[in-house]
C-alpha positions in Angstrom: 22.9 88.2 39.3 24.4 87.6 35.6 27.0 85.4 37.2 24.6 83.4 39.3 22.3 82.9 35.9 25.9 81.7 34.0 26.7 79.1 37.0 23.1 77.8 36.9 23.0 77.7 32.9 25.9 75.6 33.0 24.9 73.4 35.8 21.8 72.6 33.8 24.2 71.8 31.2 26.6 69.3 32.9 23.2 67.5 34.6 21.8 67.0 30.6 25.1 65.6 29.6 25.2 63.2 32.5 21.2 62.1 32.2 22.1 61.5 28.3 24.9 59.3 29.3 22.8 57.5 31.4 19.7 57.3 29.1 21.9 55.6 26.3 23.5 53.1 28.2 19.6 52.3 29.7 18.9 51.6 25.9 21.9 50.1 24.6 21.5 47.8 27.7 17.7 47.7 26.7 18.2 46.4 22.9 20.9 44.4 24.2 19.2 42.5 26.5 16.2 41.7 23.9 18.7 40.7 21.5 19.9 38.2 24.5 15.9 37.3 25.3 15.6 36.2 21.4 18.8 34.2 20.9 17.5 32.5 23.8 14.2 31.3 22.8 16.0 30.4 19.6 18.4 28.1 21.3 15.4 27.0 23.3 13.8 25.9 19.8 16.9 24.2 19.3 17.5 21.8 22.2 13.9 21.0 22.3 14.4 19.8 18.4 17.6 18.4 19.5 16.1 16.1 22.6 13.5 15.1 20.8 14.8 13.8 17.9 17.8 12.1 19.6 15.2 10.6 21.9 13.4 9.1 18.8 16.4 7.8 17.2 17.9 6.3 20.7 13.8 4.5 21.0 14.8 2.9 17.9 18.2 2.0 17.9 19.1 1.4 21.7 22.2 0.1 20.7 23.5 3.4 19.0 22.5 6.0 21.8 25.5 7.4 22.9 26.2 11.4 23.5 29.3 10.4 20.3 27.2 8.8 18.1 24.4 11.3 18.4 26.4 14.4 18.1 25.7 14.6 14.2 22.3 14.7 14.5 22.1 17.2 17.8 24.1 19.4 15.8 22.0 19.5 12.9 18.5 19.4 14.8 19.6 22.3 16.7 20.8 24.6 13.9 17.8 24.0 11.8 15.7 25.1 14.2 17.3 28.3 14.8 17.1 31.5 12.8 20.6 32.3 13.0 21.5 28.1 12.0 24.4 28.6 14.4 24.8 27.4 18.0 26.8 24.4 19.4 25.6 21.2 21.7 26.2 19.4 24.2 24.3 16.0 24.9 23.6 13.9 28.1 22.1 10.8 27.6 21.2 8.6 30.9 18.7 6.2 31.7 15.9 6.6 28.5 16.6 10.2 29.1 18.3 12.7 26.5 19.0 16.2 27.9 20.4 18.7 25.3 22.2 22.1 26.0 22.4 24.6 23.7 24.8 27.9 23.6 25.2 30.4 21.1 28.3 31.0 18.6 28.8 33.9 17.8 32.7 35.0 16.2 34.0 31.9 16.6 33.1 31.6 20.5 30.6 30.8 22.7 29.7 34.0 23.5 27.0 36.3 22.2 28.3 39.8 20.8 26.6 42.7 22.8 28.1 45.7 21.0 26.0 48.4 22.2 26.6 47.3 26.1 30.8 47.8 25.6 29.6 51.7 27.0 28.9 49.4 30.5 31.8 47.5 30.3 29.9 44.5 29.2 30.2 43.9 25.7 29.8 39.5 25.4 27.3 37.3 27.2 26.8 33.6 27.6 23.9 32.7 26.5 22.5 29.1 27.3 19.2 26.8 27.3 18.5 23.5 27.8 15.9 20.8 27.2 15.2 17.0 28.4 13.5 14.4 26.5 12.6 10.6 27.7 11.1 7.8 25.9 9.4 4.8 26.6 5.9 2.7 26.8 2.4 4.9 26.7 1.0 4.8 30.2 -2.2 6.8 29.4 -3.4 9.0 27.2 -6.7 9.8 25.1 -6.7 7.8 22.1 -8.5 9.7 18.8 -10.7 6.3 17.8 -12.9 5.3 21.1 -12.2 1.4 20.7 -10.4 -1.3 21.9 -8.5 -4.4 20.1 -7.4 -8.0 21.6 -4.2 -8.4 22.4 -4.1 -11.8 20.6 -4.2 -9.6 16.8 -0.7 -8.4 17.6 0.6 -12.1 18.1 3.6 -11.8 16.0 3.5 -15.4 15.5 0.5 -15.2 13.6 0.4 -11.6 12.3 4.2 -10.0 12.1 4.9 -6.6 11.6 5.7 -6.5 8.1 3.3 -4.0 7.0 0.7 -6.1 5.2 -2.8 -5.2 6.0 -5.8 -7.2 7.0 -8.2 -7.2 8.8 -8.7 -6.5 12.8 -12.3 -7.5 14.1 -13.6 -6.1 17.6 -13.9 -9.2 18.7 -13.3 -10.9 22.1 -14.2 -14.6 24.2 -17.1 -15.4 26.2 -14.6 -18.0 27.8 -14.5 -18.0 32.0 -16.4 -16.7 34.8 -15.8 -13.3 36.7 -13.2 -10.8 36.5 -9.9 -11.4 34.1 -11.3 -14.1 31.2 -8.4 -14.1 29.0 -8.7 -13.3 25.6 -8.2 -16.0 23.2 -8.6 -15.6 19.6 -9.7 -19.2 18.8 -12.9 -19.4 21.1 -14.2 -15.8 19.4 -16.7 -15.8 16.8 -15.5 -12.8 14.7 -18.8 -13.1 12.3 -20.4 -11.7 15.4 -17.9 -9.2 16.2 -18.5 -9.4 20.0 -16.1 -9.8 22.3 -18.3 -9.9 25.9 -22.1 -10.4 25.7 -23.5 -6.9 24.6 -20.2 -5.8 23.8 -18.1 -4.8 21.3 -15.0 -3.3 21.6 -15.9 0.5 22.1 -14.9 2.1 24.8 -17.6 4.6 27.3 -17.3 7.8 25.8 -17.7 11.5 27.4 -19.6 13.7 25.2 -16.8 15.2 23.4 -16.1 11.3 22.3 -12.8 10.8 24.2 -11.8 8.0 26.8 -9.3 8.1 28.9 -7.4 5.0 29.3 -4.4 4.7 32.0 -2.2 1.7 33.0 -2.5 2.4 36.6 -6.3 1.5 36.4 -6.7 -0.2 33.1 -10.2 -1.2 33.6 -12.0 1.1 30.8 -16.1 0.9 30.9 -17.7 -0.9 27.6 -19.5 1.5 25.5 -23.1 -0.2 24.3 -24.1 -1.3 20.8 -22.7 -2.5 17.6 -22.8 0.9 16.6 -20.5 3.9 16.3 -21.0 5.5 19.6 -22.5 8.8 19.5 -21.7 11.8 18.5 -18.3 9.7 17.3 -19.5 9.3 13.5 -17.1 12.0 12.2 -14.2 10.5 13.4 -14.8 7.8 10.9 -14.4 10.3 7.8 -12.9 9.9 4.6 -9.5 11.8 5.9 -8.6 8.9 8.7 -8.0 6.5 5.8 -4.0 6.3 5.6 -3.8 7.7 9.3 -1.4 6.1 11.9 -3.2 6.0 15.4 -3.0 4.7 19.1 -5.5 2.6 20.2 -5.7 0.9 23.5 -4.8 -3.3 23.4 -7.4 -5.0 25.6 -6.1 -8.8 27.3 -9.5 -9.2 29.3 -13.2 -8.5 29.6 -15.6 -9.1 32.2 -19.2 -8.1 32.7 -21.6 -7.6 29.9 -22.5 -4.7 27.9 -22.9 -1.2 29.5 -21.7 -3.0 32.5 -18.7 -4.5 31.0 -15.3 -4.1 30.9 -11.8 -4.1 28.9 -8.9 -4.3 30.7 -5.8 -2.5 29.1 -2.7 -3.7 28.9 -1.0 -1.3 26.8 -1.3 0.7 23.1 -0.5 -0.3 19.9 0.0 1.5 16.8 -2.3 0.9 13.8 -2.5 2.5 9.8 -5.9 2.7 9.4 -6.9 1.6 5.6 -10.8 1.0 6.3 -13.4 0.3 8.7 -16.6 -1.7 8.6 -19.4 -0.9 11.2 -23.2 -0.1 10.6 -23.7 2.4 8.3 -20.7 3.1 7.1 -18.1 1.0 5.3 -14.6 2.3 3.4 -12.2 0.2 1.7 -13.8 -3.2 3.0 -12.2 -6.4 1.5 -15.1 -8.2 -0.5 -16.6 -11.3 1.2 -16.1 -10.4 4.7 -18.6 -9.4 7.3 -16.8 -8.9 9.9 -17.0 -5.7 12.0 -14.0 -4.3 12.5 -10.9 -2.3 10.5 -8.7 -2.9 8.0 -4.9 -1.8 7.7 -2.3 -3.0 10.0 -0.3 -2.7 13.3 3.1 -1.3 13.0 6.0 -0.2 15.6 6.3 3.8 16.1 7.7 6.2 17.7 4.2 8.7 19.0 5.6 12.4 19.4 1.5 13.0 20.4 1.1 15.2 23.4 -1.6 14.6 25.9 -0.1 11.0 26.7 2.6 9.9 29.6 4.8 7.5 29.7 5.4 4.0 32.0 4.0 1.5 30.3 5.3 -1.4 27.9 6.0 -1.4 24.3 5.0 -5.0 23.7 2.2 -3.7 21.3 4.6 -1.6 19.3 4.2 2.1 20.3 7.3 4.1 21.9 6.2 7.5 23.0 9.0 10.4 23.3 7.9 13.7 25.5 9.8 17.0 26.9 10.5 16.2 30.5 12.3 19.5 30.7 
């Protein structure tokens, strides 16, 4: 019986050593794999800062964007916006289209250490992410000011780019009959700030105060009234002032009033400086009546989510999303 106990004991024994052995490589393989799951939502943060910002810079200088002369600034995007500042790129450009792959460096290769997985034989693995970015015209979006402007106060002939500010009335023509009356600046009477009969460039709200304007069906409703539409005052508060927003570029109306309206032909980018409209008035230039805002237009790439792409960038605003 003493023997039997002795075989048994060390049984018991050899089946601990072995379940111990097993248990540690679970965990190395455990904290291994975390370590994995991390560097990879940090190279993750990097080709998404990478896409995007070689994106932006290709929207601005078409004639540079190419995978060489990018590189630099891939690099740099990347490992800045990774905790360990050290991973390596590789860039894809195609077509308004930047995709970015990231993969981590770790001893002076592309492979991430694993040092408590050498006890399985594995003891490096690649680790890899990747992001897309694409840029071009706003097709629709929500734009944070529920208004509309003429097409005609972005002719550069008359009003160029140059970052002097003026100011913009809400103003349109009560020139032709039915659908499609072209706006034309001369025929408007911008002392009366209309632009259709009962209207005046503000947009049908819902009741959080946001319209939804898309280039696939660009006719927008009219909101009513000379008046900030309502439950929209706060929008017009002391912090807009020096703002850059989108706002929706009008080239007809038709209709009148709460029956009335804008069609869109695509966004432009303004620096708001003031506003004039019932009630309230900030920064208005002395002498004028007009209702309207004051600052300027300005070309600019829009990083703002909530608003796709597909549309022109006549009117000066580029928009740059994640695709991937």
């Amino acid at each position: 019986m003493k023997n039997e106990r002795d075989n048994e004991r060390g049984a018991v024994t050899v089946l601990t050593a072995v379940c111990m052995v097993v248990l540690l490589m679970m965990v190395a393989m455990v904290i291994d794999a975390g370590m994995a799951y991390a560097e990879k939502a940090q190279l993750q943060n990097g080709a998404d800062a990478a896409a995007l910002a070689v994106a932006g810079n290709c929207a601005k200088n078409p004639a540079s964007c190419t995978a060489a002369t990018q590189q630099g600034l891939a690099n740099s995007m990347a490992n800045r916006n990774s905790n360990d500042g050290s991973s390596s790129v590789s860039l894809d450009i195609t077509s308004a289209t930047v995709t970015a792959t990231t993969s981590t460096v770790s001893g002076g290769n592309s492979f991430l250490s694993m040092p408590l997985s050498a006890i399985t034989g594995f003891s490096t693995a690649q680790v890899r992410a990747q992001a897309a970015a694409s840029w071009g015209g706003i097709y629709s979006g929500t734009p944070i000011l529920p208004l509309t402007v003429g097409a005609c106060e972005l002719d550069p002939t008359k009003y160029p780019m140059d970052g002097t500010d003026r100011v913009v009335a809400m103003h349109g023509t009560f020139g032709g009959t039915g659908a499609n009356k072209e706006v034309k600046c001369s025929s408007w009477n911008p002392d009366a700030g209309l632009n259709m009969p009962g209207g005046f460039g503000w947009l049908d709200t819902t009741s959080s105060c946001q319209p939804n304007v898309t280039i696939d069906n660009p006719w927008v409703d009219s909101g009513t009234g000379n008046s900030i539409p309502t439950g929209c005052t706060s929008l017009f508060s002391s912090s807009l002032v020096g703002q850059t927003v989108l706002i929706p570029i009008f080239g007809y109306a038709d209709g009148t009033g709460a029956t009335g309206t804008y069609k869109i032909l695509g966004w432009g980018v303004f620096v708001v400086k003031g506003w004039n409209f019932p009630s309230t008035k900030v920064n208005w230039p002395s002498g004028s009546s007009t209702t309207g805002l004051y600052g300027h237009f300005t070309k600019q790439i829009s990083y703002a989510e909530g608003f796709t792409m597909g549309g022109t960038t006549t009117y000066g605003a580029t928009q740059v999303n994640l695709v991937k």
